[in-house]
Residue frames as a rotation matrix with the C-alpha (Angstrom) as fourth column:
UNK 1
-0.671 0.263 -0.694 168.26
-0.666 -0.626 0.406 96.98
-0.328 0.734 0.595 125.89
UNK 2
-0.132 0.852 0.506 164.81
0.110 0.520 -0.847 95.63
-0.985 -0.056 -0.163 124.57
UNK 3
-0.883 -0.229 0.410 163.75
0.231 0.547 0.805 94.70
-0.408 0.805 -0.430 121.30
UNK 4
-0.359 0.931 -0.072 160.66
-0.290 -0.184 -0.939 96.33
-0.887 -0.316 0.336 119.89
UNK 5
-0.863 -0.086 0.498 159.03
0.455 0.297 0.839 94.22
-0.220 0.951 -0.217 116.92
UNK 6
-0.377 0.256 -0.890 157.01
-0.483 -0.875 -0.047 96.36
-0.791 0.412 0.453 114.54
UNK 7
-0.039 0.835 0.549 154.04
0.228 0.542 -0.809 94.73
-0.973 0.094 -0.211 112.96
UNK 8
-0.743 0.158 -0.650 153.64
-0.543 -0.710 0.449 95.58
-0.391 0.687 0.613 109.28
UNK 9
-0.121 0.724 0.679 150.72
-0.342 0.611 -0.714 94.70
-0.932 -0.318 0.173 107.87
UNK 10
-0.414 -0.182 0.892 149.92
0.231 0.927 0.296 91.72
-0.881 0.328 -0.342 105.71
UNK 11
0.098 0.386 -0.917 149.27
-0.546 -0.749 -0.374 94.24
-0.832 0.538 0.137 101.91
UNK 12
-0.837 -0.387 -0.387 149.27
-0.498 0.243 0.833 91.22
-0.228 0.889 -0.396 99.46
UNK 13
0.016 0.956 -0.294 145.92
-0.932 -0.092 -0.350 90.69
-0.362 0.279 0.889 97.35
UNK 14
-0.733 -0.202 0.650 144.89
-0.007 0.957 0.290 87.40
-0.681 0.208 -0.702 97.07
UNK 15
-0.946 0.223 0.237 142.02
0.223 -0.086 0.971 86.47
0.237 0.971 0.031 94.44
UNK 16
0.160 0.782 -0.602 139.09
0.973 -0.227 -0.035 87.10
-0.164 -0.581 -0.797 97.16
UNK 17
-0.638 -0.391 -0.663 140.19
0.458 -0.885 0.082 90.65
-0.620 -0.251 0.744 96.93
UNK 18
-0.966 0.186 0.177 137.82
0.180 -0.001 0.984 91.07
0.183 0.982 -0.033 94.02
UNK 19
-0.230 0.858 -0.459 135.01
0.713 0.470 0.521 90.64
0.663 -0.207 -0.720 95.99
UNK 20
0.036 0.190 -0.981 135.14
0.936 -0.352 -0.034 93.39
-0.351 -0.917 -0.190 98.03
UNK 21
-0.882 -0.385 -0.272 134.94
0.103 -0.720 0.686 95.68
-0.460 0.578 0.675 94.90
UNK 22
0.300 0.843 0.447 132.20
0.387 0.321 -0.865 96.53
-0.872 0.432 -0.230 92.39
UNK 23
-0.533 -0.801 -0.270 133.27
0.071 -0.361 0.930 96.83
-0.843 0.477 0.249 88.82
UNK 24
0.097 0.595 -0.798 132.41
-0.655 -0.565 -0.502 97.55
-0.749 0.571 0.335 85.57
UNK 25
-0.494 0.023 0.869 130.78
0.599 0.734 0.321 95.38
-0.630 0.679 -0.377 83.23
UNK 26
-0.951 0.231 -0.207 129.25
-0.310 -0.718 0.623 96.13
-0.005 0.657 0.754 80.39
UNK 27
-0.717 0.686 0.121 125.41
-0.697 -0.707 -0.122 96.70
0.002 -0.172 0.985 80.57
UNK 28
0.078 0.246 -0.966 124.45
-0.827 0.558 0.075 94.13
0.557 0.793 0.247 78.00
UNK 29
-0.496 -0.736 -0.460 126.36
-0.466 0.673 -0.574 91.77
0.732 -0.071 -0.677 79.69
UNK 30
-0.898 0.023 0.440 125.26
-0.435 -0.211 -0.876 92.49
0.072 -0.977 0.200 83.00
UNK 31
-0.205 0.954 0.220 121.28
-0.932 -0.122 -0.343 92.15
-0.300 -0.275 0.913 82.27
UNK 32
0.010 0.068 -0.998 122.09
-0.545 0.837 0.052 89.20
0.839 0.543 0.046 79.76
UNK 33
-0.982 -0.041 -0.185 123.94
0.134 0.545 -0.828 87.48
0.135 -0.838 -0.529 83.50
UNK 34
-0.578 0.600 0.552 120.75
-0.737 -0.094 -0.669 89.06
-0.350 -0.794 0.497 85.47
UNK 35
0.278 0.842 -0.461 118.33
-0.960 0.252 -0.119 87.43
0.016 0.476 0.879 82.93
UNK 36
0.823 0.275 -0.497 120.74
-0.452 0.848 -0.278 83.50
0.345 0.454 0.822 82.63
UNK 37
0.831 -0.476 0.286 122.63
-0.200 0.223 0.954 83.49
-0.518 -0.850 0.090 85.23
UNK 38
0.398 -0.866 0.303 126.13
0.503 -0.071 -0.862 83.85
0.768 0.495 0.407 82.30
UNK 39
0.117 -0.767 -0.631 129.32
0.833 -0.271 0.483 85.03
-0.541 -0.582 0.607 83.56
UNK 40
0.987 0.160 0.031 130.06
0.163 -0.961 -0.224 88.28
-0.006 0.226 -0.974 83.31
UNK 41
0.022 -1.000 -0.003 133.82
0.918 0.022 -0.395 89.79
0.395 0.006 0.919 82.49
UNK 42
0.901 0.428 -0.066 134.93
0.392 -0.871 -0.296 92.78
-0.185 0.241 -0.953 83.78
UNK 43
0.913 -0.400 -0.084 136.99
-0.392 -0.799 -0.457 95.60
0.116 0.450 -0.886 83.05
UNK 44
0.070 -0.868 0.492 139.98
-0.976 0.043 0.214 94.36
-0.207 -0.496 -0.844 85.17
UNK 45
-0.482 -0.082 -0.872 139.45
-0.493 0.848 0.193 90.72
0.724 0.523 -0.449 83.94
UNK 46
-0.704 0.180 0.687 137.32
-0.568 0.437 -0.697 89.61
-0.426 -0.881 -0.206 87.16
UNK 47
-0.363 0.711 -0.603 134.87
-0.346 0.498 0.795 86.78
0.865 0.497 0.066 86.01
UNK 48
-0.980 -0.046 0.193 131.82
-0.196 0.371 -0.908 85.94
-0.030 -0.927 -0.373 88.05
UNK 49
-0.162 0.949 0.271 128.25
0.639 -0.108 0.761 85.71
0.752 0.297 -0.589 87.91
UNK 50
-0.728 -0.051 0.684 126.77
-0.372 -0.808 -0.456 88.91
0.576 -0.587 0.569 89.95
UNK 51
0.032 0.770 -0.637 124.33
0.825 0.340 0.452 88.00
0.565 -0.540 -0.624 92.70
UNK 52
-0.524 -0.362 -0.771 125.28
0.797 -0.528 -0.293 91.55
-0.301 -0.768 0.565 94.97
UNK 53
0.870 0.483 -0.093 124.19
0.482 -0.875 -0.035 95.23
-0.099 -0.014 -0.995 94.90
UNK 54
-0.061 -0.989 0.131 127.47
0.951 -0.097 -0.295 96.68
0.305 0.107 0.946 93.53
UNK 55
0.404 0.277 0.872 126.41
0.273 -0.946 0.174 99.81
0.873 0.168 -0.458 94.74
UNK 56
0.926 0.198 0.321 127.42
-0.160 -0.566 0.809 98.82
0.342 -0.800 -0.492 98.11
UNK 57
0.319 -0.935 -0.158 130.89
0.755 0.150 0.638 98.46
-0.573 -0.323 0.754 97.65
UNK 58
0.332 -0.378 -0.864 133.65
-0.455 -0.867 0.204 100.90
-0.826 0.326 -0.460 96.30
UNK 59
0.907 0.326 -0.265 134.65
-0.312 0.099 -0.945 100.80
-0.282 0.940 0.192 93.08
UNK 60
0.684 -0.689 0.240 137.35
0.692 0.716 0.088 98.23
-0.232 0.106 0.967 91.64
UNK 61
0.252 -0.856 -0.452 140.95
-0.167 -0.498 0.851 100.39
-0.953 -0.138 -0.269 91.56
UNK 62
-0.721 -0.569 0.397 142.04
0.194 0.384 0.903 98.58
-0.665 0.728 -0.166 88.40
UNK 63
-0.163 0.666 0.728 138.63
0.965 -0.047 0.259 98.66
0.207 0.744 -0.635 86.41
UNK 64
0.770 0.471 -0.431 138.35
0.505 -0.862 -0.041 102.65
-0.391 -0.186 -0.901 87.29
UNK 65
-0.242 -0.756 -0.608 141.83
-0.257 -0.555 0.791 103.19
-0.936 0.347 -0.060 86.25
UNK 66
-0.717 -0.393 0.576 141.19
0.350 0.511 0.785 101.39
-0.603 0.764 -0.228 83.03
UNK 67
0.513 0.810 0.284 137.56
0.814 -0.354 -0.460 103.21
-0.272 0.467 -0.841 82.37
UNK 68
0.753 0.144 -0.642 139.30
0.276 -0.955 0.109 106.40
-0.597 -0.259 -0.759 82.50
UNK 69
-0.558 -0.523 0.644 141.78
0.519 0.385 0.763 105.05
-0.647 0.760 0.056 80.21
UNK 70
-0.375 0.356 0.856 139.18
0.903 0.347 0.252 104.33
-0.208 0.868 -0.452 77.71
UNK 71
0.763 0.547 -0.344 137.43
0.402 -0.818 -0.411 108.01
-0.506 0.175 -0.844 78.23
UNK 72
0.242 -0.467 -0.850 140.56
-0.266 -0.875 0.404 109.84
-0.933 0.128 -0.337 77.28
């Protein structure tokens, strides 16, 4: 009888994970960063200074639950 080992993959989010999101800041914020290179917070608590096109990534999980929060 053979052993078959069963791969599971490796689902724990390290703080790079952030990066591979685009999230919601507020506007202000955002143009203030674009305009003096400030950090920016967002929704989900990510701090960074933006330098990307958040358009091409999907949209942070946490900061989309938390907008949709705030709508209702």
């Amino acid at each position: 009888m053979e052993t078959e080992v069963i791969e599971r993959p490796d689902t724990r989010t390290t703080d790079g994970d952030h990066d591979r999101f685009s999230h919601y800041v507020d506007k202000t914020a955002l143009t203030r960063s674009a305009v003096s290179g400030e950090t920016v917070v967002a929704l989900c608590g990510k701090k960074w200074v933006p330098t990307h096109d958040g358009e091409r990534y999907p949209v942070c999980p946490a900061c989309k639950e938390i907008y949709a929060g705030l709508r209702s």
